[in-house]
Every structure is written in C-alpha cells, then in structure tokens.
N, C-alpha and C positions, 0 to 999 in steps of 0.2 A: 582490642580483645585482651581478658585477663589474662595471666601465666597460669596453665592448666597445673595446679598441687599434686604430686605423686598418689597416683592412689596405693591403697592397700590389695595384696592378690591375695587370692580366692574368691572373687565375686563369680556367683554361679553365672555360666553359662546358659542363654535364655535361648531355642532353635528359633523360637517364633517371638524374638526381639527385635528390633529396630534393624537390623544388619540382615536379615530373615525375613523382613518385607523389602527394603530396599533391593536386595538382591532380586527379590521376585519382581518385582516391579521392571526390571529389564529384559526375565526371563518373560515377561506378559505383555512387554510390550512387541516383542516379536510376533507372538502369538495374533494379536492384533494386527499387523503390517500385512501378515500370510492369510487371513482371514478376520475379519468383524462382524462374526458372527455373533449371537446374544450372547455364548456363553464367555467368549473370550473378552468380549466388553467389559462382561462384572468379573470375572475375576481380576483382569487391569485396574480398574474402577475401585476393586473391594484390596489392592495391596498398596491403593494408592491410598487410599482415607485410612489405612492402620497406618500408614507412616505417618501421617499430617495430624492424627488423633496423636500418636506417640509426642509427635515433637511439639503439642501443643499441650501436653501435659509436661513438657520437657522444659517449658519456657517459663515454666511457670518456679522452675528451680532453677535454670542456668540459663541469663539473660544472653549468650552469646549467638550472634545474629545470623551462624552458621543452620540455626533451626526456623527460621522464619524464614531463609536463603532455601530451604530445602523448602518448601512447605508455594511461595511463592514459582519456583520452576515446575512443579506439576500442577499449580491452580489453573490453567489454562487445557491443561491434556483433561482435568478433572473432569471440569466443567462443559465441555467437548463430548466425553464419555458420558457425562450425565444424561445430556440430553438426549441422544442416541439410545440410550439405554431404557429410561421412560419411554420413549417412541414406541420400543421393541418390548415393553411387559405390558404399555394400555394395549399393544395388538394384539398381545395373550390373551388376555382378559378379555378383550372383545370377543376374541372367536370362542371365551369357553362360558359367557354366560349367553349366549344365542345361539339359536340354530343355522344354517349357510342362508336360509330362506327368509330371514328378518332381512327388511330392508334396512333398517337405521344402521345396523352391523356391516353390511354393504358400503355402505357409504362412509362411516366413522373409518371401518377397517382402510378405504380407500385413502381415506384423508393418510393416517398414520404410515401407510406404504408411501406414499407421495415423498415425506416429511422424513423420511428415514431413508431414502436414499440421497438426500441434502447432509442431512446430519451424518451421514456413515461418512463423508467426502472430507467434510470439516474434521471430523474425527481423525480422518488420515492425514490430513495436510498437520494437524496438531502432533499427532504420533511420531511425523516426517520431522519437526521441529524441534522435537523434542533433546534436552540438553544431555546426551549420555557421559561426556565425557565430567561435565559438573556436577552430575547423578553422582557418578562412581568417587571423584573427590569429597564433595559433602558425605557420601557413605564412610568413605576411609577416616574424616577428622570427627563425626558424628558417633563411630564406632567409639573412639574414646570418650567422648562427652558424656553419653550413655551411662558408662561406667559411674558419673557421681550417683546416680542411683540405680543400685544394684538389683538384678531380678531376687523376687522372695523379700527385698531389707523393709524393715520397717519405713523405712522414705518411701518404699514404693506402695507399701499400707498406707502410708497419708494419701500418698493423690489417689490410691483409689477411691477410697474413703469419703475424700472429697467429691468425687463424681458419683458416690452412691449419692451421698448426701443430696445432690445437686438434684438427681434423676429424682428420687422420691419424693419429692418438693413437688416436682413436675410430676407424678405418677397422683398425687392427692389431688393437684387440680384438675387434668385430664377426668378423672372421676367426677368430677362434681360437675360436669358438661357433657354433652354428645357432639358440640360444635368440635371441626375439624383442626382448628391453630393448636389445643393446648395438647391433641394425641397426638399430630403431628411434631411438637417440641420435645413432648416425654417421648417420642421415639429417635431424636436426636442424640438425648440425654440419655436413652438406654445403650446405645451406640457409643458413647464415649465411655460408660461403664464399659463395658461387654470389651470395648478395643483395650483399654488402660490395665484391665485385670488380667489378657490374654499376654498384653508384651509384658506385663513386670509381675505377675505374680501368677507363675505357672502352675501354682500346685492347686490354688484355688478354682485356676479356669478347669482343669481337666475335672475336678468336681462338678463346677456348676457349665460345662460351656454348652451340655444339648440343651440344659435350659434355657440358658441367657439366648441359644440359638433360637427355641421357640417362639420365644415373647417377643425378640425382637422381629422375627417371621410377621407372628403375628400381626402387629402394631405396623409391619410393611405392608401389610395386603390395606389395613385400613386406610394410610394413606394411597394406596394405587388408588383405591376406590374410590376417597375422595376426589380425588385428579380426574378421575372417568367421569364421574357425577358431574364435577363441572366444566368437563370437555363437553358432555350432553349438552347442558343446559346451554353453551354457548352456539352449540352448533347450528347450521340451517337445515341440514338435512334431517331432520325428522319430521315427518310429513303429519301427523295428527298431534293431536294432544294425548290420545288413547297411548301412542306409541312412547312417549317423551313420558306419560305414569309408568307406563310398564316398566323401563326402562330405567323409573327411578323407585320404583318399588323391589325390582331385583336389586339394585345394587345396596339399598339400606339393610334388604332384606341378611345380602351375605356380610357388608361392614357389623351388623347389629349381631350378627352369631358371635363375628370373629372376639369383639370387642367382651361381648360372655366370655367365652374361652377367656379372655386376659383377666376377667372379672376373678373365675374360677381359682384361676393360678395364682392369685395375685395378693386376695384377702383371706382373712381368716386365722387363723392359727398356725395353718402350713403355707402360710404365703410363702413366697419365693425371696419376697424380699426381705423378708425373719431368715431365713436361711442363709440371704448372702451377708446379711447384716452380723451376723451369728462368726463367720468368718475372715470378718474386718475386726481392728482394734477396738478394745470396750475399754472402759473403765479408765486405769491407772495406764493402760498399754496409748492411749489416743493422745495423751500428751505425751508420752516416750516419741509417739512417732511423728506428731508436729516437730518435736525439738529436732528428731532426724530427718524432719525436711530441712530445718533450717541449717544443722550442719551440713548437708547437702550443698545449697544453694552460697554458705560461706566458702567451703572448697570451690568451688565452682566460679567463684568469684574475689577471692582472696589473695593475689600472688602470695601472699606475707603471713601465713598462715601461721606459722610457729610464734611470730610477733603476737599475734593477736592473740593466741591460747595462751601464751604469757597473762599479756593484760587483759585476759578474762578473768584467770585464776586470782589475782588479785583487785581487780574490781569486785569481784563474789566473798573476798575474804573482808572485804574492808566493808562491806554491805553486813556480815555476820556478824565483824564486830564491832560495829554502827548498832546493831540490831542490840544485841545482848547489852550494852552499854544504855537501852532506852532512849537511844538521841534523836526520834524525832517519830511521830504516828506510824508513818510510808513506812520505815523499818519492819515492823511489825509483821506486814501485809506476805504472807504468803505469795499473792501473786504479781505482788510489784517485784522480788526477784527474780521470779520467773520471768518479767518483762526485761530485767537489766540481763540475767542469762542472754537472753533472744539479741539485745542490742549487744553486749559484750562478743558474742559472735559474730553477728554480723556487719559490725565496723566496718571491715574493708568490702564491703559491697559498692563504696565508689568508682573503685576499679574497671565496675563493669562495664558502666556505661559512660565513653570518654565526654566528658562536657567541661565548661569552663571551670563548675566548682564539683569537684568528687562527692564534698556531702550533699548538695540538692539533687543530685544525682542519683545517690544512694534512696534519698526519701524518696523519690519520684517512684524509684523502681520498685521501692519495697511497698508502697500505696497500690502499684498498680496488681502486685499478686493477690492472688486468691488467701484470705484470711486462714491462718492454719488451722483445724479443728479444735474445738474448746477453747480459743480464744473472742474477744469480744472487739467489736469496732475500734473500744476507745482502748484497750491494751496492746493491739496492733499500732494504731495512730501514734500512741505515746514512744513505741520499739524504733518506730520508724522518725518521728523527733528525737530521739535522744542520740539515733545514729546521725542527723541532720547536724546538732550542735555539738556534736563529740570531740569536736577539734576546730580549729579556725576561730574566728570570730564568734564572740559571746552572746545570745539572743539578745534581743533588747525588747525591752517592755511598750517603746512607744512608735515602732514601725515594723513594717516585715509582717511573715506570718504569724510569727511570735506572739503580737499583740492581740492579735484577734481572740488568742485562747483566754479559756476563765482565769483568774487566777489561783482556783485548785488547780488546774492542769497545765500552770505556769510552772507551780510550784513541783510540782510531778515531773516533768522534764528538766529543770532546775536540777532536781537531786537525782536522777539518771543521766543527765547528758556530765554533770558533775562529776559522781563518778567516776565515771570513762574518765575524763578527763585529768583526773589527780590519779588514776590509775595509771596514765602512761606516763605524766613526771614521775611519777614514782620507779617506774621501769627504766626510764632515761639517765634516772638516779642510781644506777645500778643494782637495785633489787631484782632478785631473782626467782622472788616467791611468795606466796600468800600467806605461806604457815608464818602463825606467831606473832601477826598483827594484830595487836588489845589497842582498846579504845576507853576515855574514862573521862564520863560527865562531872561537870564542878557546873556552880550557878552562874560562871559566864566565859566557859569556852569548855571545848571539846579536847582532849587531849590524846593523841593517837603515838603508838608505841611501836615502831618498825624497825623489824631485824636487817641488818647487813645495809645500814641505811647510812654513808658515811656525810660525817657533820662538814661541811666547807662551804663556801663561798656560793660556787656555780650550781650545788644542790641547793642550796637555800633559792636561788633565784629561780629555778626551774617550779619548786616546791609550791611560791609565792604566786606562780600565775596558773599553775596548775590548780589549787586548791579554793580560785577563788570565787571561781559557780559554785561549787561547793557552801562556799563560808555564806554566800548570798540566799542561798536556802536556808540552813541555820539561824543566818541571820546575828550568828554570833563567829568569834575565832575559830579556828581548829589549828592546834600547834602540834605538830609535829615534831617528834622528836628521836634520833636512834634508842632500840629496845638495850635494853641493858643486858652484858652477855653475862650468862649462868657461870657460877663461879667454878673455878678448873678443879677437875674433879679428880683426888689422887688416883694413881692406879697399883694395887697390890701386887706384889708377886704371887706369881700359881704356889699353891701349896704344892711342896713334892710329895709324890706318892711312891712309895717305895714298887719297885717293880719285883711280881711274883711270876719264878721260875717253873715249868714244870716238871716235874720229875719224869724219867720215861722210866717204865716197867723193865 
C-alpha cells in the first residue's frame, strides 16, 4: 500500500458519502436480524450497492485494495439480499396485476411464497456472518481515502461525467430495441449515475435526485416485469394457452406504458439527460477535470509527491523550450503536452501496485482505468508508456512490447518517456526549477541552457545517461550546458527625502 500524501483541509463534508452508507449499512443490518421483511431487505440491499457503486468509482482513482476488500465482504450479504428481495416484488406484482381468483396467480404466488421462505434463511445465516468488526475498520481507513476526491471537486465531476457518458451510450441503444438485455444494462448504468452523483456531488443530486429517482423507478418496474414474463413462460402451472396470453398481454401491456413514460422524459428538448448533462463539465471545464482526476489518483498513489511536482515542473519547462526552439514536429502539438503533463504526474503510480518491476506496474494499472474524458485511446496508451519507460531500463526496438508499436509511436514515447527521464537527472543535478531553461537549435545539435545547473564531474555523468532517450529521438546531440548568470546589478542608494514637520496651530 502506498504512503497516504497529506491532504489539503476544507474538503466539504458529504452526510450521504461513503462514511454515510457505511455506517447505515450496520444500522440495517440490525434492522434485518429483528425482522426481513421487504422493506428492511431493500433498504439493507440499497446501502449496500451505494457503498460498492462508491468504491467502485473509487478504484478507479485509488488502486488501494482496501476498496475491493470492502466491496468483496458484503458481495455475499448482497447477493443473499438480492434474491430474497426479487422473490418479495415478483409477489407484488403478482397479486397487483390479478385478481385472488386467477388461478395462474395461485399458483406462481405459491411457487414465490415457497421460495422465499428458503431465501429469508440464507439471508439470515449471511447477515449472522457477516464481518462487522472489518466493516467498521475498512470504514475508519476508507474514511480517509475518500478524501483524494473531494465531495463537489472537480475529480468528482469526472467520474461522474464518466458514468453519464457511459449510461447514455446505453440509454441510445436500449431505444433502438424493446428486447429486455439492453434496458436492463441502461438501468444498471442509470444506477451507477444516480449512486456516483448522490456520494460526490451533493448539490447536483438535490437538483436532479426525484428525477434520477423516477427514471430509475421506472426502468425497475421494466425489469421486474421482464423477470415475471419469463418466470410465466417457464412455469407449469398455467393450465391453457388462453391464460399464458393473458398473462403475457398484461404484462407488455404495463412494460410498454412504463417504457413511454421513460420515452416522454428522456427525449426531446427537455430531456432529462440535457439537463443532467448541462450540469456536468462542458467545454474547457472537462479537461480541467480529467487533469483533477489524474492529480487525484497521483496523491493517492504517490508517496513522493513533492519529488515528483518537482520533475513535472521541469519536464514541462524543457518540453516549452524544446517547443519555441522548433526542435522537433511532437513539440508543436498541443496535445502531446498534455499527454507529458498526464505522465509527468503520474510517474510514481508504481507505488501502488507492489510487483517485481514498479513501471509494468504502473502501465498495467493505468491501462486498466477508465479513459479520462476528452482523451483518445492512443493518448492514454502513449501516458501510460511513457510512465512504463520513465526510468529503468531503456525500450528497445527489437523485443518487449516496445516493438510491437509503429514507429510514429516509438518515436512518440521516445520523446515522453525521454523527457521524464533528463528531467529527473536534471533534478539529481541539483536544479531546483523550470524557470529559465532556453533551448537553441544549430544544424546538428540542440543546445540547452540551465540555471543553477553546476558543471562537474558526477553532473556530467548523471546528464549523459539521462539525456540519451532523449538524443535517440533527435537523433542528433543535445549539449547541455549551465545558463549563464545575469550580470550583478548595482544597487543605488535611496535618495534622501527631506522630512516635513508639521506645524501645530
């Protein structure tokens, strides 16, 4: 586990955060032991998926394995709950779309009463098992983890952002079918919205939460109904055919309302999801809040944090005056700094995950996140190579994953993992800043110009194997050399100014 970075205080206090279900979640589990009735199933049930939504948007910023530790000790109570719970709303539904005198409702009703005093047993015996004393410490060490993303911060606009993204993805395919898989997923997918908006960005849930409550209502009744539909069709107990139509004509008949209503809400001008969209990051805000995922997930994973915002500052200054000096296409690129930004941060994300080598480590974890918004496949790939080759052992062209790539996007991590690279000799050299590093093209080498950069022996040798990914992308020298100090500037004496008295009356 990495060293938890100090945070910063005032992060607002969230009631209904991470610390706010967890604690319910023991307050409910009681509630359950005293009675498993329906109502107390889902509320158990519904404090238990806002913790495991939470900590599964959590992982996705801080790989520390106390959130999959937590998420793993209730999958079993979950799952236990779940089934019990389905048992106890198909037996709603039966008694409220028939009359007592429908025999098929008789008999389905019978099956589910059966079925659900098995399931209430399991339930309890899971609730009996359950780990309170590991509850209550993952809440205590979780409680701080929490903290790298703040309720309201802009990090907590990215991941929502990202589960908007994710759900309306699935809300356009659901639409284009009446088959049961793809509203069944978009209601998944409105559930991890509706849970990520409610723990980390309070202001927006109390806006939108009866909605997000309705639709996702909604989009529950269709799947019960699904599930009824084909509990019927499985069953034996329906005795005609006449009765197995009726039976599947009422239940389209209410899926096909419900699924209107979601139609109503959903498109159009005043869709809902213009409105929740409207209150997520737009524009120039969606990259500010990608970058505050990533410094998120750098805290969170960094012991050495000050080190690194060192050699960021200086990888960015030496990328600026790379740039302005014309030395090479990549310079140019707008969004190739923004990729060296991203890896310049996230350097010490080996940390996180203890393995033989820190940087495969690092690429593995950063491959396996959720791509930050406005980023593309191949500018993530590249963020997460340049953190791969940033130190240690130098790619090579003819084994490894290395080779596999083109060689534009050899040469692309060449001059990012480079970089990084002459940027911490440069640090090890005792520089302690970015300001004031010039850079100056000749027709066959680069000539770079660094303050406070002293000439000896043990710098040169540091300078020499830090600089030579670097020189390898060039393709030509780059000679470094200390910036020359500004000549000492006299200093005048203050003019005297004579001092006036005032006269008193």
């Amino acid at each position: 586990m990495a060293t938890v970075t100090p945070l910063s205080e005032g992060a607002r206090p969230d009631h209904r955060g991470l610390s706010f279900w967890m604690d319910r979640v023991m307050a409910e589990l009681e509630n359950v032991r005293s009675s498993s009735d329906a109502d107390a199933v889902h509320d158990l049930r519904v404090a238990i998926r806002r913790c495991r939504s939470l900590a599964a948007a959590m992982k996705e910023v801080d790989p520390d394995p106390a959130w999959q530790e937590m998420r793993k000790i209730a999958r079993k109570l979950f799952h236990s709950l779940g089934g019990l719970r389905d048992a106890q709303v198909m037996q709603d539904w039966v008694k409220g779309l028939a009359p007592e005198t429908d025999s098929v409702r008789a008999h389905i009703q019978a099956t589910f009463e059966s079925r659900i005093a098995e399931l209430r047993e399991a339930a309890l015996r899971a609730a009996g098992k359950f780990d309170e004393k590991a509850w209550s410490r993952l809440e205590r060490a979780l409680r701080q983890r929490s903290r790298f993303v703040p309720a309201g911060s802009l990090a907590a606009e990215c991941l929502a952002l990202e589960r908007f993204e994710s759900a309306r993805e699935l809300h356009a395919k659901a639409l284009r079918t009446e088959k049961s898989r793809p509203w069944h997923a978009l209601r998944i997918g409105l559930k991890r919205f509706r849970y990520t908006v409610e723990g980390l960005l309070p202001e927006q849930y109390a806006a939108w939460s009866d909605n997000l409550k309705r639709v996702q209502d909604l989009l529950g009744d269709v799947h019960d109904l699904d599930v009824l539909l084909a509990t019927i069709k499985r069953s034996d107990s329906v005795e005609t055919e006449d009765s197995r139509k009726t039976w599947e004509e009422t239940i389209e008949r209410q899926r096909h309302e419900r699924i209107e209503t979601y139609r109503q809400l959903t498109l159009g001008k005043t869709s809902l999801w213009n409105e929740w969209r409207c209150g997520l990051p737009t524009n120039g805000r969606v990259e500010a809040a990608a970058m505050a995922r990533l410094r998120a997930t750098a805290r969170a994973t960094d012991p050495h944090s000050r080190r690194t915002s060192l050699i960021s500052r200086i990888a960015v200054a030496l990328f600026d005056a790379l740039r302005r000096a014309d030395c090479a296409p990549a310079f140019a690129d707008a969004g190739f700094r923004r990729i060296l930004l991203g890896a310049a941060r996230l350097q010490g994300a080996g940390g996180a995950v203890p393995e033989e080598s820190p940087q495969k480590s690092a690429r593995k974890f950063l491959l396996s996140l959720a791509i930050p918004p406005g980023w593309t496949n191949e500018e993530w790939e590249l963020l997460a190579s340049a953190v791969r080759y940033h130190r240690g052992a130098e790619p090579s062209a003819k084994s490894g994953v290395f080779s596999r790539f083109s060689i534009e996007r050899q040469g692309k991590i060449r001059a990012l993992a480079g970089l990084l690279r002459f940027a911490r000799a440069l640090r090890k050299c005792g520089v302690d800043t970015g300001a004031g590093i010039r850079a100056e093209k000749s027709a066959d080498a680069v000539i770079l110009r660094v303050p406070n950069l002293a000439d000896d022996v043990d710098n040169a040798a540091r300078l020499a194997a830090g600089k030579h990914l670097l020189e390898d992308y060039f393709q030509y020298p780059l000679i470094v050399k200390p910036a020359a100090k500004p000549d000492k500037l006299v200093t005048l004496p203050a003019r005297l100014v004579p001092e006036f008295s005032v006269a008193s009356d």
